[in-house]
C-alpha positions as CSV (number, residue, x, y, z in Angstrom):
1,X,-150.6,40.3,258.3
2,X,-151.4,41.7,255.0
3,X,-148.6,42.8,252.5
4,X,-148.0,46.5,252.0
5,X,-149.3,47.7,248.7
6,X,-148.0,50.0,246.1
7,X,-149.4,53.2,246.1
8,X,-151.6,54.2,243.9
9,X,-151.4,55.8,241.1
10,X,-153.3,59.0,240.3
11,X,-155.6,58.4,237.1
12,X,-154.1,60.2,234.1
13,X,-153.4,63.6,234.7
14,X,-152.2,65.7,232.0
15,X,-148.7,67.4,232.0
16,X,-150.0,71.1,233.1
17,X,-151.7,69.6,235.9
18,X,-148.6,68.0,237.1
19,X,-146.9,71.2,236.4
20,X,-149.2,73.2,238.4
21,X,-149.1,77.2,238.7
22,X,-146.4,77.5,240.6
23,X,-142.6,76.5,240.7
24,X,-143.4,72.9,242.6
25,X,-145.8,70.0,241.6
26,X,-149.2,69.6,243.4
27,X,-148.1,65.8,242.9
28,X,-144.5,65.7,243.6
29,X,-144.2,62.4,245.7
30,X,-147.1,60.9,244.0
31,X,-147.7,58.3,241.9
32,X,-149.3,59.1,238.1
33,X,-150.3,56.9,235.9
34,X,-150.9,57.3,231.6
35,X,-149.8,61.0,231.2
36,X,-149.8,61.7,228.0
37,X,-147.4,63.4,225.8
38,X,-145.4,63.7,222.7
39,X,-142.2,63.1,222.4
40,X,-139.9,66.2,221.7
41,X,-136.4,65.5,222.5
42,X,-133.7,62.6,224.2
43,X,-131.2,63.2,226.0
44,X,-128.7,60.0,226.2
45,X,-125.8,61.6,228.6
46,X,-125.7,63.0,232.2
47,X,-129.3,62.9,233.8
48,X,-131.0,60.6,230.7
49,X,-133.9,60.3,229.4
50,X,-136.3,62.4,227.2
51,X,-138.8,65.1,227.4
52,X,-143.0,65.3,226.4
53,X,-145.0,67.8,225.4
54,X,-149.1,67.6,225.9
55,X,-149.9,68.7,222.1
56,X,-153.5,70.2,223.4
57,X,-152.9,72.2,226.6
58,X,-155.0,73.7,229.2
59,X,-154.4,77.9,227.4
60,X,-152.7,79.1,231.2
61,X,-149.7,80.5,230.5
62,X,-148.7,79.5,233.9
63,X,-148.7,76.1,233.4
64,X,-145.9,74.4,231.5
65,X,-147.1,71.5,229.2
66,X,-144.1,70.2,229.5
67,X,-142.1,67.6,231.3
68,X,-138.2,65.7,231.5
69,X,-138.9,61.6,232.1
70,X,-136.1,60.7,234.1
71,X,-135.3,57.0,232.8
72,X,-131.6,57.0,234.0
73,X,-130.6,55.2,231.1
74,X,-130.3,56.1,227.1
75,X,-134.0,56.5,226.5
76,X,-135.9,53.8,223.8
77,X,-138.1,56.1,222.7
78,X,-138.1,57.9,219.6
79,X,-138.8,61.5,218.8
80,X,-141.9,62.3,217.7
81,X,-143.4,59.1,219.4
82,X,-146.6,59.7,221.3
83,X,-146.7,58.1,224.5
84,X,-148.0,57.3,228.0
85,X,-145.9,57.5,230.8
86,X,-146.8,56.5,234.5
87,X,-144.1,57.0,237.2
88,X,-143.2,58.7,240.4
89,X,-143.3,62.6,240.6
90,X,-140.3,64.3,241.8
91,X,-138.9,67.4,242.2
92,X,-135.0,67.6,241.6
93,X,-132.3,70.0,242.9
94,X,-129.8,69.9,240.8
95,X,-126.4,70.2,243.1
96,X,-128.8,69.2,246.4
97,X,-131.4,71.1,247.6
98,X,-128.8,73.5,250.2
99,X,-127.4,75.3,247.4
100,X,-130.3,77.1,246.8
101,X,-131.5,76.3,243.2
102,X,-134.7,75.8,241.5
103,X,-136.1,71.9,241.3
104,X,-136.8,70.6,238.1
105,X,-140.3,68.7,237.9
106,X,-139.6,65.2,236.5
107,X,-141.4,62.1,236.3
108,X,-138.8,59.0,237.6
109,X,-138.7,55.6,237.6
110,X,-140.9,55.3,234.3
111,X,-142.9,52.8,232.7
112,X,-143.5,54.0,228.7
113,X,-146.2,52.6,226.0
114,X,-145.5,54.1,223.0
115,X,-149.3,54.5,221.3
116,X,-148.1,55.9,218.2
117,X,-144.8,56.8,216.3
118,X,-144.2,59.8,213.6
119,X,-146.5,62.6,215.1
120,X,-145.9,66.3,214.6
121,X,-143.9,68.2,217.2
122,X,-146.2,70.7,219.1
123,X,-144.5,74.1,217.6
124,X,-141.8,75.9,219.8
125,X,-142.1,78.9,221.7
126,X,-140.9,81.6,220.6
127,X,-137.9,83.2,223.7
128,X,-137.0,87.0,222.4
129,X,-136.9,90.4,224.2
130,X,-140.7,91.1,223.5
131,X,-141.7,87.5,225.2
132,X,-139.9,88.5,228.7
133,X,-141.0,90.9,231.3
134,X,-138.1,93.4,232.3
135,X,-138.4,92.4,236.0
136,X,-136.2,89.3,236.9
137,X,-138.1,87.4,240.0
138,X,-140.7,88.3,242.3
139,X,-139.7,89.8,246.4
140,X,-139.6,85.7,248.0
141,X,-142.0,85.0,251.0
142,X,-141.0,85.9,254.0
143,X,-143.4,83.5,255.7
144,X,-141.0,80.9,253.8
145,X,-137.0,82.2,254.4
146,X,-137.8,84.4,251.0
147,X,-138.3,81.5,248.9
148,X,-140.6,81.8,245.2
149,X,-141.3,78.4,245.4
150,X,-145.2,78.4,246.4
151,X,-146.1,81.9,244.2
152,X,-148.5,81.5,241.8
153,X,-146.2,82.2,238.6
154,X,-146.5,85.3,236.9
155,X,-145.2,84.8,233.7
156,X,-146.1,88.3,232.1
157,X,-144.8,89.7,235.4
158,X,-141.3,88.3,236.0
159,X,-138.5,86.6,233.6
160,X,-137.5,83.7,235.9
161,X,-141.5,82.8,235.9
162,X,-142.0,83.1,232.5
163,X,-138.5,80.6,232.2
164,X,-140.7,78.3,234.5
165,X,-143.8,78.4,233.2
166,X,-142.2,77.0,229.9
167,X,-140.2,74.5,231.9
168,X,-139.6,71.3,229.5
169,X,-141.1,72.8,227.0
170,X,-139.7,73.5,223.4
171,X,-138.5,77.1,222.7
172,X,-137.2,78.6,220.4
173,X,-134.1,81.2,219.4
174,X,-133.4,82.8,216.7
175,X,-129.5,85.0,216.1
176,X,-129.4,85.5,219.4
177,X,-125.8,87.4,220.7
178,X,-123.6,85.5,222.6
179,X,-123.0,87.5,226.2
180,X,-120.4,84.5,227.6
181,X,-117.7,82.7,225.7
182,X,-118.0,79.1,225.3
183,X,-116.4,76.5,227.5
184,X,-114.9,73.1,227.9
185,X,-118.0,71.9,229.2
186,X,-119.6,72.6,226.3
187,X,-122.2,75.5,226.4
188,X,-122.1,79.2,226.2
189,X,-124.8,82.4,227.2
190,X,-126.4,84.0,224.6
191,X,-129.1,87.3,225.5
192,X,-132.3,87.7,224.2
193,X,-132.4,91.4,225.2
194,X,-129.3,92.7,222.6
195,X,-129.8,96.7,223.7
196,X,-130.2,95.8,227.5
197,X,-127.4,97.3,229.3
198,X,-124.6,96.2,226.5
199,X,-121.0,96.4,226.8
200,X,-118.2,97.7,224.5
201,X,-117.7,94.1,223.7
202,X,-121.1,93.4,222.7
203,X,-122.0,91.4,225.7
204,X,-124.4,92.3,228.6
205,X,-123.3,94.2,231.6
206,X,-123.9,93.4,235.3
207,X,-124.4,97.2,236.8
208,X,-126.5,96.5,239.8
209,X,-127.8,93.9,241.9
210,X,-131.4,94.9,240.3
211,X,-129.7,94.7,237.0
212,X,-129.8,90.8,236.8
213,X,-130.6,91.0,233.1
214,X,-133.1,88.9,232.2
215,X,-132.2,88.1,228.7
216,X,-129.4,85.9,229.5
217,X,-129.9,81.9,228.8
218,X,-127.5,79.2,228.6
219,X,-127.3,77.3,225.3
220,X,-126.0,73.7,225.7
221,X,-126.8,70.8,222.6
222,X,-128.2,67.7,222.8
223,X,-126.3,66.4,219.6
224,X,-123.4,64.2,221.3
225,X,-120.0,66.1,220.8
226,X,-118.1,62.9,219.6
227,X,-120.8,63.4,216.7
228,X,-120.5,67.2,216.1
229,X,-117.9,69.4,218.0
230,X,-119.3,72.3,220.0
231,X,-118.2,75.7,218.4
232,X,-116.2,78.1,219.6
233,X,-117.8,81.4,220.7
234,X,-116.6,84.9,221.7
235,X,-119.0,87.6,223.2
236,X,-119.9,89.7,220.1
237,X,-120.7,86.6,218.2
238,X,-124.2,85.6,217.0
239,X,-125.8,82.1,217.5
240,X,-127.0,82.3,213.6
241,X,-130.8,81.5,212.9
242,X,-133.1,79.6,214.7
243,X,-132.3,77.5,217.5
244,X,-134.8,75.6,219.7
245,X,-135.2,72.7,222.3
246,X,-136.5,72.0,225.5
247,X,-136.2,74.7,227.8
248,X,-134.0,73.0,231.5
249,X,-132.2,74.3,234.3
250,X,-129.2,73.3,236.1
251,X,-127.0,74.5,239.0
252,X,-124.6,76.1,236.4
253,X,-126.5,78.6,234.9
254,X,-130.2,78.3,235.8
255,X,-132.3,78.1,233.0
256,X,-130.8,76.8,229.6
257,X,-131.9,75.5,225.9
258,X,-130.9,71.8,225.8
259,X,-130.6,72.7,221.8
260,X,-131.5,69.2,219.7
261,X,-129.3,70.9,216.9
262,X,-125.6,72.0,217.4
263,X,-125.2,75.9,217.7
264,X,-123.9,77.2,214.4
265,X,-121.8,80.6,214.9
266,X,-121.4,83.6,212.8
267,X,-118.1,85.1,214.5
268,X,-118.1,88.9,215.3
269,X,-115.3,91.2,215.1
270,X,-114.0,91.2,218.8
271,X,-110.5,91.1,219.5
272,X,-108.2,91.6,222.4
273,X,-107.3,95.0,223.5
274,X,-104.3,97.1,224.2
275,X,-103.3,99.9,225.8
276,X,-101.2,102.9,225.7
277,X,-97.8,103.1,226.9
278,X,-97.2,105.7,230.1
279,X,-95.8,108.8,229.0
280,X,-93.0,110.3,230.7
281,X,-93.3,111.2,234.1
282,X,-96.0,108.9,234.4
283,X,-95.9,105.5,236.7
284,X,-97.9,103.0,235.8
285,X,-99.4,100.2,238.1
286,X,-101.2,97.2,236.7
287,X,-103.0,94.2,238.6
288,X,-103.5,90.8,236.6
289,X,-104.6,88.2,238.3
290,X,-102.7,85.0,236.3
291,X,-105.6,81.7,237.0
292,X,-103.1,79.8,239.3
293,X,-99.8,80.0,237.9
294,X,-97.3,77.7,238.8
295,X,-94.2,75.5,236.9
296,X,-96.4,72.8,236.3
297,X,-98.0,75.0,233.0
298,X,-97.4,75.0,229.7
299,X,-95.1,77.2,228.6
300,X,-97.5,78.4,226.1
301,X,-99.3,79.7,229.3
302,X,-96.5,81.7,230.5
303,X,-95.8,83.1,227.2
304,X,-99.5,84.0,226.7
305,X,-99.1,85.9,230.3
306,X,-96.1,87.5,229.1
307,X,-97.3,89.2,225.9
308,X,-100.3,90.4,228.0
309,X,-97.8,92.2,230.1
310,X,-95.6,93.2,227.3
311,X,-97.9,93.9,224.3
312,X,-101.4,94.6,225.8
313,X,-100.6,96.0,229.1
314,X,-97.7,98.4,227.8
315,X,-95.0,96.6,230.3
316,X,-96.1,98.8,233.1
317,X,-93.5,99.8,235.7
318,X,-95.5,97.8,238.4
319,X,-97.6,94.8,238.0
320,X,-99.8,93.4,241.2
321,X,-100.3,89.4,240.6
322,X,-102.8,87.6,241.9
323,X,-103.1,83.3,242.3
324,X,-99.8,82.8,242.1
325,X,-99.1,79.4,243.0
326,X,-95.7,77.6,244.8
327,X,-93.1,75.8,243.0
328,X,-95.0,72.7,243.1
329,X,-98.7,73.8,242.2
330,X,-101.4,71.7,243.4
331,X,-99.4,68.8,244.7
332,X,-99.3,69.3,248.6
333,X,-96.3,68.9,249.8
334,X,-95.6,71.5,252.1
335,X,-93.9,73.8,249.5
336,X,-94.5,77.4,249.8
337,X,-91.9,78.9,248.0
338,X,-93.4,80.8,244.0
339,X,-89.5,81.1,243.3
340,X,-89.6,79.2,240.1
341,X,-93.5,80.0,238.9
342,X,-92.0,83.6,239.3
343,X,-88.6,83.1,237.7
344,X,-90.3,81.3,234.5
345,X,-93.2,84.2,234.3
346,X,-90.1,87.1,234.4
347,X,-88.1,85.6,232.2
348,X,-91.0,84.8,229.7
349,X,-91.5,88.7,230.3
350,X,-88.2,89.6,229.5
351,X,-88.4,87.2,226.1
352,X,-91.2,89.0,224.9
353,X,-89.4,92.1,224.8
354,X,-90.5,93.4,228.3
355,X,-88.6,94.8,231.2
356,X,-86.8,92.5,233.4
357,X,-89.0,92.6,236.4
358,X,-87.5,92.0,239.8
359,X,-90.0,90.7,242.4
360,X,-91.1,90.7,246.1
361,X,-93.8,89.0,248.1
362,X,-94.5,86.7,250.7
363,X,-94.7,83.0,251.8
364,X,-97.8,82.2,252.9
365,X,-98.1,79.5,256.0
366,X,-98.8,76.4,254.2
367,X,-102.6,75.4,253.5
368,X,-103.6,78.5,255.1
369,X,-104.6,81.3,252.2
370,X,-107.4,79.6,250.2
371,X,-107.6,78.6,246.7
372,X,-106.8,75.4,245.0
373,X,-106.1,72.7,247.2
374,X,-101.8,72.6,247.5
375,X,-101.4,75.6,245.6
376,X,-100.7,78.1,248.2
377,X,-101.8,81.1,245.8
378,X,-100.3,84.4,247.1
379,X,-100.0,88.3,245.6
380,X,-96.7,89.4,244.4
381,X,-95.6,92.4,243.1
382,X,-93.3,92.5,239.6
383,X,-91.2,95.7,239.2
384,X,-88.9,97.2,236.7
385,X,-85.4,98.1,238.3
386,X,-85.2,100.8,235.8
387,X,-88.1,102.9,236.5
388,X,-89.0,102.2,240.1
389,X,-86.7,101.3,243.1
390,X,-88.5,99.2,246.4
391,X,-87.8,99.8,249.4
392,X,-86.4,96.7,250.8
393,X,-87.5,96.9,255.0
394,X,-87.0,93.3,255.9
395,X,-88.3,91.1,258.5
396,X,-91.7,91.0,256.9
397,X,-93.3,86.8,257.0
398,X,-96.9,85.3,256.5
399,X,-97.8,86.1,260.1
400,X,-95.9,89.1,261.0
401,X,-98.1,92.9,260.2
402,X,-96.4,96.0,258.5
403,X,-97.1,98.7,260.3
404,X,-97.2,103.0,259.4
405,X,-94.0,104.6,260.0
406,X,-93.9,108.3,259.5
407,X,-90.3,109.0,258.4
408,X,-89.4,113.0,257.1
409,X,-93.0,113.6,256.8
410,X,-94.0,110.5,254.5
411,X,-95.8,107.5,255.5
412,X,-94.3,104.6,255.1
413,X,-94.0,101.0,256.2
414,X,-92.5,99.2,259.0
415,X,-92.1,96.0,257.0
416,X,-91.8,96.1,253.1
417,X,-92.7,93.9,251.5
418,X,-94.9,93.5,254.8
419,X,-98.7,92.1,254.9
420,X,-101.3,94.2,256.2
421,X,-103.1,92.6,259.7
422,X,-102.7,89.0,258.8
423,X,-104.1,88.0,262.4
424,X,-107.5,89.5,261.8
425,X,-110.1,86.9,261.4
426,X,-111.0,88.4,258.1
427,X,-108.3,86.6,256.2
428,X,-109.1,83.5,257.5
429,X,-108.5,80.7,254.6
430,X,-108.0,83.9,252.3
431,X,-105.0,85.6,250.9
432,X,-103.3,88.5,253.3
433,X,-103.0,91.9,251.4
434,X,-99.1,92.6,250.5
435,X,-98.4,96.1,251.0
436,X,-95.0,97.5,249.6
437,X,-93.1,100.7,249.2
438,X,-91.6,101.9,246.1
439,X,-89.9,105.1,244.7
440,X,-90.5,106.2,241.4
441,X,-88.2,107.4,239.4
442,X,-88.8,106.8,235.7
443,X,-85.5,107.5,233.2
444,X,-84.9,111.3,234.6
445,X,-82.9,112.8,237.2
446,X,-84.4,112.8,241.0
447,X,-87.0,115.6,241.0
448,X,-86.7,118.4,243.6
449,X,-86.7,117.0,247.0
450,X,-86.1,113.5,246.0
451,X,-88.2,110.7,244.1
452,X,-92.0,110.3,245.8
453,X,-93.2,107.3,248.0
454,X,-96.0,105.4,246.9
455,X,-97.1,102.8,248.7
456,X,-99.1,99.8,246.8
457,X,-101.8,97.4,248.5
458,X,-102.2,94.3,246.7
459,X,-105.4,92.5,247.3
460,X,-106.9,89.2,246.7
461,X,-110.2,89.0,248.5
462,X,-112.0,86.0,249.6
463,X,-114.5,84.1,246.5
464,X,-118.2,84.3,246.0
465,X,-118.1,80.4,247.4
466,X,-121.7,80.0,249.1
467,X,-123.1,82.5,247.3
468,X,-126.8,81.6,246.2
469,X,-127.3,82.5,242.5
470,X,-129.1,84.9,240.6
471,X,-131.8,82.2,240.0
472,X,-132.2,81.0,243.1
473,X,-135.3,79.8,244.3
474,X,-134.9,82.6,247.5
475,X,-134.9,86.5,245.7
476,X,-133.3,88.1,246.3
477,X,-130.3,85.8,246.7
478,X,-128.2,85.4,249.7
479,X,-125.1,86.7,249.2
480,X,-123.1,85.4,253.0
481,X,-119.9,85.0,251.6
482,X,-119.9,89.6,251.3
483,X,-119.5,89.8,255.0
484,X,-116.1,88.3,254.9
485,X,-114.8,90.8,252.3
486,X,-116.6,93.1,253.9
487,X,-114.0,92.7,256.9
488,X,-111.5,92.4,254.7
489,X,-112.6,95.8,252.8
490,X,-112.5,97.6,256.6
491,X,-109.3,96.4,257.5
492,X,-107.6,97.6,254.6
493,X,-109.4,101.1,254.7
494,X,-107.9,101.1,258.0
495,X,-104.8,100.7,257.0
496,X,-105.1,103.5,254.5
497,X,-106.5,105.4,256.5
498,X,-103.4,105.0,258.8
499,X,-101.2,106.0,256.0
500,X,-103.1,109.0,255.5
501,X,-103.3,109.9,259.1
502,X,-99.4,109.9,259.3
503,X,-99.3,112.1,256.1
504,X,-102.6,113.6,254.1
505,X,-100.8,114.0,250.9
506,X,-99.6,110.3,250.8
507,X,-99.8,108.0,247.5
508,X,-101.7,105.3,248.1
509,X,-102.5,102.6,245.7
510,X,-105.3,99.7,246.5
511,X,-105.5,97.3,244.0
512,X,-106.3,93.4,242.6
513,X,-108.9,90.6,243.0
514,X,-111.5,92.1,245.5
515,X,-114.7,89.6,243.9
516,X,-116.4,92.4,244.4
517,X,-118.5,94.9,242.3
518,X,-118.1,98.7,242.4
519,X,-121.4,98.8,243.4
520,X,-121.2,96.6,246.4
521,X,-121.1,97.1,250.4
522,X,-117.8,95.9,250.1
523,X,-116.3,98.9,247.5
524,X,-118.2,100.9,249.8
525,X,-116.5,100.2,253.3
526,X,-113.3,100.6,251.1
527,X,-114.1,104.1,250.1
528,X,-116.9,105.4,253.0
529,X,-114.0,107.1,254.7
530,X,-113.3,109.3,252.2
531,X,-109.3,107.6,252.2
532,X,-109.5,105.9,249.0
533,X,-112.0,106.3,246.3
534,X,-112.3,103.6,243.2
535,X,-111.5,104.4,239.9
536,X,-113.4,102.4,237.7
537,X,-116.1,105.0,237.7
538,X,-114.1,106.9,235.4
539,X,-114.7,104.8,232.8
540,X,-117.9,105.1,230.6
541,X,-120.3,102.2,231.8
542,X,-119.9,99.8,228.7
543,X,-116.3,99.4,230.0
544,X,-117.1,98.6,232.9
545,X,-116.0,94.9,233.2
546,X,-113.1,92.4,234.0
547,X,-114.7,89.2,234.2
548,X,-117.7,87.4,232.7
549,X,-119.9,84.7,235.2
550,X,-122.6,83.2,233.1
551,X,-123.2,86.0,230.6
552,X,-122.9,88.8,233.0
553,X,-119.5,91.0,232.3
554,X,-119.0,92.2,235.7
555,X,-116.3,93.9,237.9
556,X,-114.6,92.1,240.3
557,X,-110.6,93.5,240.0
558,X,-110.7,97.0,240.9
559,X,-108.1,100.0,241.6
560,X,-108.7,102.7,244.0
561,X,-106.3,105.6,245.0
562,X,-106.2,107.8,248.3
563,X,-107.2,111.5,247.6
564,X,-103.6,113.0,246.8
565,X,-104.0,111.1,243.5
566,X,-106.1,113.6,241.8
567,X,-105.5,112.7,238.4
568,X,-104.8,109.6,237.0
569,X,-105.9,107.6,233.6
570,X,-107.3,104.0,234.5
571,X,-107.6,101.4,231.8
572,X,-109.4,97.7,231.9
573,X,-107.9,95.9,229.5
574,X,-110.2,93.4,227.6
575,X,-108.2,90.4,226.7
576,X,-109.5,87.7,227.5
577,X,-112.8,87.3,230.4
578,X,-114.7,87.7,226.8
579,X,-112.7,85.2,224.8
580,X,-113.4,81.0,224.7
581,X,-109.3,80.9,224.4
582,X,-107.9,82.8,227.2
583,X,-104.8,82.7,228.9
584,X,-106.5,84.0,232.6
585,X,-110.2,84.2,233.2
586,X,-109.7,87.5,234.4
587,X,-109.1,90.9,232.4
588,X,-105.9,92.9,233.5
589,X,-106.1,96.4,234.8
590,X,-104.1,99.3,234.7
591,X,-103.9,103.0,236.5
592,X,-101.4,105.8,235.4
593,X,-100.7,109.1,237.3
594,X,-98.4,111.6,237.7
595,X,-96.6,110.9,241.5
């Protein structure tokens, strides 16, 4: 019997052939032999190895000319060294091929001859507003579950094909604005399009889900950081002068300049906001969701937390906390219990020179809300004893659902604190809304009548987990993880609309986490029935933002009131979604009305 033989390699193509026209290589599983290139960059940590650039080209701008060599070890080559490379063709999903990304084409398993050392670097391509079309990715096929992946690219046509078409190739920046703060992990999002649907902040706002904002690009360096520290970026700062590299993609972020230089950063003016204090007669309800808070934090966290309350949030008379964790964090251990986390956050409060909150919530059953791992995260609502009263109504617990009790006309609860349907399959592995009841009262005497109920839903909606991204290789996206909060969104309009139903004129407030935008089906089963409408729309569009998710400042914490809550002054407080140094990853909110 004869020995199997090695396939055989494909006689020298040249990198835009292996690149091909569309998002996948004609010889992906193939064998090529001598393809030739120049040397443009290395990259000696994660996925290794180095890129080439075919110097000539074929003149379609569909076809990049050039390629990552994926030697899975700290490349030998040299920049500027022309070479030949023969190797397998592959196409790789970075984060597996299930999450829905874009493949990179690479050649693997190399074998290098270096012809020549020393040559000139072919000359970058210029990446600015005038080199990308305004439409982000071409309608998928439907022949193919909506996937882009066999369409011929259009690079004058769409954004994520002209990113494509230039895949491995050097490209080039120049002071580009950064759109997303740095990170630990060493990157941050710049946009090429500075007037495209800007924010307040200077950063690039998500306003629609055909609003993807093409401009946006990830800027990571190739320069090792134990040789040159990654800066520190805020939105409103400015990548200053020209920055280039090859142009890669990854599953955290899409498309990104693996800079050979380190970013250097001219800092902007952006600092943390505050807001007003509530006047007189006004009660004023704020939501902050606190990035897992528990006693195993620095202090410094809690104090950070704190003077958000007290100096940027105006110490408002109720406060809405989402991610809360138990007394023991992420260690599971069966605890359940935030007593502590909650006593340290209060009295960090009340150190700062704000009120000293009192506070109410609920144990959740252990393991069964979602979040980190252990943590047990749960809403709780702070109050100050001096401006508002709750109404205790006990017997409220994880499992157990408050109910609508019309008492002397008003709607109010059955159980308060009390969680709102926490059997319905909505809130499976998610956090149960916490629904309490609280009199207002401020510093005066009792107005006619007595002080008003209002009755305040705090919310912490299931995450985006699952979600295919913006750069998916199927447009538009899949976005399954919406029809959970949409059941969630429907079961507390319900519930509001139960409130309503036992008294039209009562004072409803729906607040918190919903990882949602106010554009989305899910604000839209919250406000359809005409029981609660949202009030971020009162703010001009720049504001429009509480959290920033790879360059996009988006809205994902919203407020909404029931009708009888005509007027009212809403506030998103920007102090710290747009900042690399931030105490939460989220931006506080805050609504003040007249009850």
């Amino acid at each position: 019997m004869l020995a199997p033989q090695p396939a055989e390699a494909n006689p020298a193509p040249r990198i835009h052939d292996i690149q091909g026209p569309t998002r996948t290589s004609p010889y992906a599983g193939e064998q090529v032999a001598e393809v030739p290139g120049v040397v443009t960059a290395l990259r000696g940590y994660g996925s290794r190895g180095f890129w080439i650039q075919d110097p000539e080209g074929d003149g379609d701008a569909a076809t990049s000319e050039g390629v990552f060599v994926f030697t899975n070890a700290a490349p030998t080559v040299a920049v500027g060294d022309r070479v030949l490379v023969s190797g397998r063709v592959d196409e790789y999903y970075y984060g597996g091929a299930d999450q829905g990304g874009q493949s990179v084409t690479q050649i693997s398993r190399p074998t290098v001859t270096t012809v020549s050392s020393d040559n000139d670097l072919p000359a970058a391509y210029r990446l600015d507003a005038r080199s990308l079309p305004d439409a982000y990715a071409p309608a998928g096929d439907p022949a193919e579950n909506g996937s882009i992946e066999s369409l011929p690219l259009r690079p004058h046509a769409y954004a994520l094909d002209r990113y494509e078409s230039l895949e491995g190739m050097t490209v080039r920046i120049c002071d580009a604005p950064v759109a997303g703060p740095s990170t630990e992990y060493h990157e941050l999002w710049v946009t090429l399009e500075p007037g495209h649907n800007p924010t307040a902040g200077g950063g690039t706002r998500y306003g629609s889900y055909d609003a993807q904002n093409p401009g946006r690009l990830k800027v990571e360096t190739l320069v090792p950081v134990s040789e040159r520290p990654f800066p520190t970026a805020n939105v409103g700062d400015r990548v200053a002068g020209a920055l280039s590299g090859p142009l890669d993609y990854d599953e955290f972020g899409g498309y990104l300049l693996a800079a050979t230089q380190t970013p250097r950063i001219e800092a902007g003016d952006l600092t943390p906001e505050s807001t007003r204090a509530q006047r007189p007669g006004e009660l004023a309800v704020a939501s902050y969701n606190v990035e897992n808070l528990n006693p195993g934090d620095e202090q410094a966290k809690f104090d950070r937390l704190a003077a958000g309350v007290v100096e940027h949030l105006a110490s408002p008379d109720i406060v809405a906390l989402e991610e809360i964790q138990d007394d023991t964090g992420a260690t599971d251990d069966g605890t359940v219990s935030a007593d502590e986390t909650l006593r340290r956050f209060t009295e960090a409060i009340a150190a700062a020179g704000g009120p000293r909150y009192e506070w109410r919530g609920i144990d959740p059953v252990d393991g069964q809300d979602g979040g980190e791992p252990g943590g047990n995260i749960r809403t709780v609502f702070l109050f100050d004893p001096e401006r508002v009263s709750f109404v205790d109504r006990p017997g409220g617990d994880a499992t157990t659902a408050t109910e609508v009790v019309e008492r002397r006309g008003e709607a109010t609860l059955s159980l308060s604190p009390g969680r709102v349907d926490p059997a319905d399959p909505a809130w499976t592995d998610s956090r149960k809304p916490l629904a309490g009841e609280f009199l207002f009262r401020g510093k005066g005497a009792p107005p006619a009548g007595g002080w008003g109920t209002v009755v305040v839903v705090a919310n912490h909606f299931a995450s985006k987990g699952g979600d295919q991204p913006l750069y998916a290789r199927y447009q538009p996206p899949a976005r399954s993880s919406e029809d959970q909060r949409t059941a969630q969104a429907e079961a507390v309009a319900a519930f509001a609309a139960e409130l309503r139903a036992a008294d039209p004129r009562a004072l409803v407030v729906v607040l918190g986490d919903l990882n949602d935008f106010e554009f989305s089906p899910v604000t839209s089963a919250l406000t359809d029935g005409g029981d609660l409408r949202t009030t971020v729309t009162s703010l001009p569009p720049d504001e429009r933002y509480t959290y920033v998710f790879q360059g996009n400042s988006q809205v994902l914490d919203q407020t909404l009131v029931s009708p009888a809550i005509r007027r009212f002054d809403y506030d998103i407080v920007h102090l710290n979604a747009e900042f690399a140094d931030q105490a939460s990853d989220h931006d506080p909110q805050v609504l003040r009305f007249r009850p």
